[in-house]
C-alpha positions in Angstrom: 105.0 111.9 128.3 106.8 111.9 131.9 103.8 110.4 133.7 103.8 107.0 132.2 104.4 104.6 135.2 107.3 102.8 133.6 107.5 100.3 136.4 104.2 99.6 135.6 104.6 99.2 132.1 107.7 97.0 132.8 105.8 94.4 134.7 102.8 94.2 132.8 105.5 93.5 129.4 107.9 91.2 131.5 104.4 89.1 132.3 103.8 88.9 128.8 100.3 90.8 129.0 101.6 93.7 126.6 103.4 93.7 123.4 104.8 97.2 122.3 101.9 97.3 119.9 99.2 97.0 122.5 101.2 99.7 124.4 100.9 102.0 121.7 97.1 101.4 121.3 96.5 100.9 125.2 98.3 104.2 126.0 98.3 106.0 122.9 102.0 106.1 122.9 103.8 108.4 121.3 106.9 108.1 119.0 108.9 109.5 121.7 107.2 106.5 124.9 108.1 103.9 122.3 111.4 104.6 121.9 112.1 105.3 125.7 110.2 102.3 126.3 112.0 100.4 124.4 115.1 102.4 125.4 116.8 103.4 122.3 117.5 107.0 123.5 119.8 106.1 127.1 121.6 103.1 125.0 118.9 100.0 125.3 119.1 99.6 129.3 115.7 99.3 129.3 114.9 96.9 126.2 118.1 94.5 127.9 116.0 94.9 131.6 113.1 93.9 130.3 115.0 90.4 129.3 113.9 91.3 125.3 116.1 89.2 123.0 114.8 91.2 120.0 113.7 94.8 119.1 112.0 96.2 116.0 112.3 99.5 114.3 109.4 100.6 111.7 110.1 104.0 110.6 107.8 105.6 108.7 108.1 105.5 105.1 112.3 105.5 105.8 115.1 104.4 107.1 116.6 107.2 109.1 116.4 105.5 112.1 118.3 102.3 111.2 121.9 102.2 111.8 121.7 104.0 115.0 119.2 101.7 115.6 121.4 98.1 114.9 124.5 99.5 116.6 122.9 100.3 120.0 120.9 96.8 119.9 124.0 95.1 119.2 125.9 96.8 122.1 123.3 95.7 124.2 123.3 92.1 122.6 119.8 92.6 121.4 118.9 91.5 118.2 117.9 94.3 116.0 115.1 94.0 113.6 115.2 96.6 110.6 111.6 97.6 109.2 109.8 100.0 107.6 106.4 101.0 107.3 105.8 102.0 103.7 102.5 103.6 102.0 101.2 101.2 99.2 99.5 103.0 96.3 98.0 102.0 92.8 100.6 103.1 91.0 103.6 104.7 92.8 104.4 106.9 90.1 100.9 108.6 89.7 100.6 112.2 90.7 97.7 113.3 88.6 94.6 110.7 89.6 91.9 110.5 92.1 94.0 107.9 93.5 97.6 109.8 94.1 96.8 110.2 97.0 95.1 107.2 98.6 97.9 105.5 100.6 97.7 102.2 102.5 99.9 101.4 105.2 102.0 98.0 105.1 105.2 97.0 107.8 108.1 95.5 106.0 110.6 93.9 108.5 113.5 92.8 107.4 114.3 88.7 107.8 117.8 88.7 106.3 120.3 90.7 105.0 118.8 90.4 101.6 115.6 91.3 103.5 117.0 94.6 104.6 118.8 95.3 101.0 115.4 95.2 99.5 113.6 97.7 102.3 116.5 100.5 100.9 116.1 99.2 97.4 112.2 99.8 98.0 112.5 103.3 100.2 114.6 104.6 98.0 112.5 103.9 95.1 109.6 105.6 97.1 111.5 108.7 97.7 113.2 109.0 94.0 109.9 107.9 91.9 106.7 107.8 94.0 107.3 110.8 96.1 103.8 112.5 96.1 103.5 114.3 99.6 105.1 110.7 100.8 107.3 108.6 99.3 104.9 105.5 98.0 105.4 102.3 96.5 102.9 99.4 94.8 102.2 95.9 94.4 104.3 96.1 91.2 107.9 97.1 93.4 106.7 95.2 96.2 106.7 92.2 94.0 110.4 93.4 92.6 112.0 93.2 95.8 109.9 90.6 97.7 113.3 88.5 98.8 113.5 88.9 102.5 111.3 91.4 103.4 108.1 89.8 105.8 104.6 92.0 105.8 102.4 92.3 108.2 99.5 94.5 108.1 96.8 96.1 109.9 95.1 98.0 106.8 93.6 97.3 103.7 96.6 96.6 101.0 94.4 97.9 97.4 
């Protein structure tokens, strides 16, 4: 984790050659080079030296991360974009089937404040009724609360 060359890193982003996401896959980045990287954990120094007028948060399958998240942006003056990446199922209230446990992966990120109303409407919904070893939604909830969120995805959604 320490032996990332962050200046490096830095100029290659500031150049516009690497996006956070090709980080992750270039480097195999962890949780914790994302976050320094983007510089959540010393106050966003890093995300505002970079000249980045927007960050993203994704947690997985939560929100944990969020408020922290939007108040350190802010203080920085970085615009803070609150996401999720949630596990689509067939049915998010199955725990018997074959299928429980298949789980796709989908990134909601939030375009609005009705955008982000609907990630806790839908996370908490995972957690409550479609826990099954994670917390799961479907197409059906997805549908429910479709104001505001944006998808993007790098998986098969069902």
């Amino acid at each position: 984790k320490e032996n990332v060359d962050w200046q490096m890193l830095k100029s290659e982003y500031a150049e516009g050659s690497l996006s956070l996401t090709v980080l992750a896959e270039k480097f195999n980045l962890s949780y914790y080079v994302l976050v320094r990287l983007a510089g959540m954990e010393d106050g966003g120094k890093p995300a505002k030296d970079f000249g980045m007028p927007a960050a993203a948060i994704t947690d997985h399958g939560n929100l944990y991360g969020a408020a922290y998240f939007y108040t350190t942006c802010k203080s920085y003056g970085i615009k803070p974009v609150i996401g999720c990446e949630v596990y689509v199922t067939k049915d998010h209230r199955d725990k018997d089937s074959e299928f429980s446990r298949v789980r796709h992966h989908l990134i909601l990120l939030a375009k609005n404040n009705e955008g982000y109303h609907n990630l806790v409407r839908l996370v908490s919904k995972g957690f409550l009724d479609g826990f099954h070893y994670k917390p799961r939604v479907d197409k059906a909830l997805l549908r429910q609360h479709s104001e505001g969120p944006c998808a993007v995805s790098h998986d098969k959604v069902l």
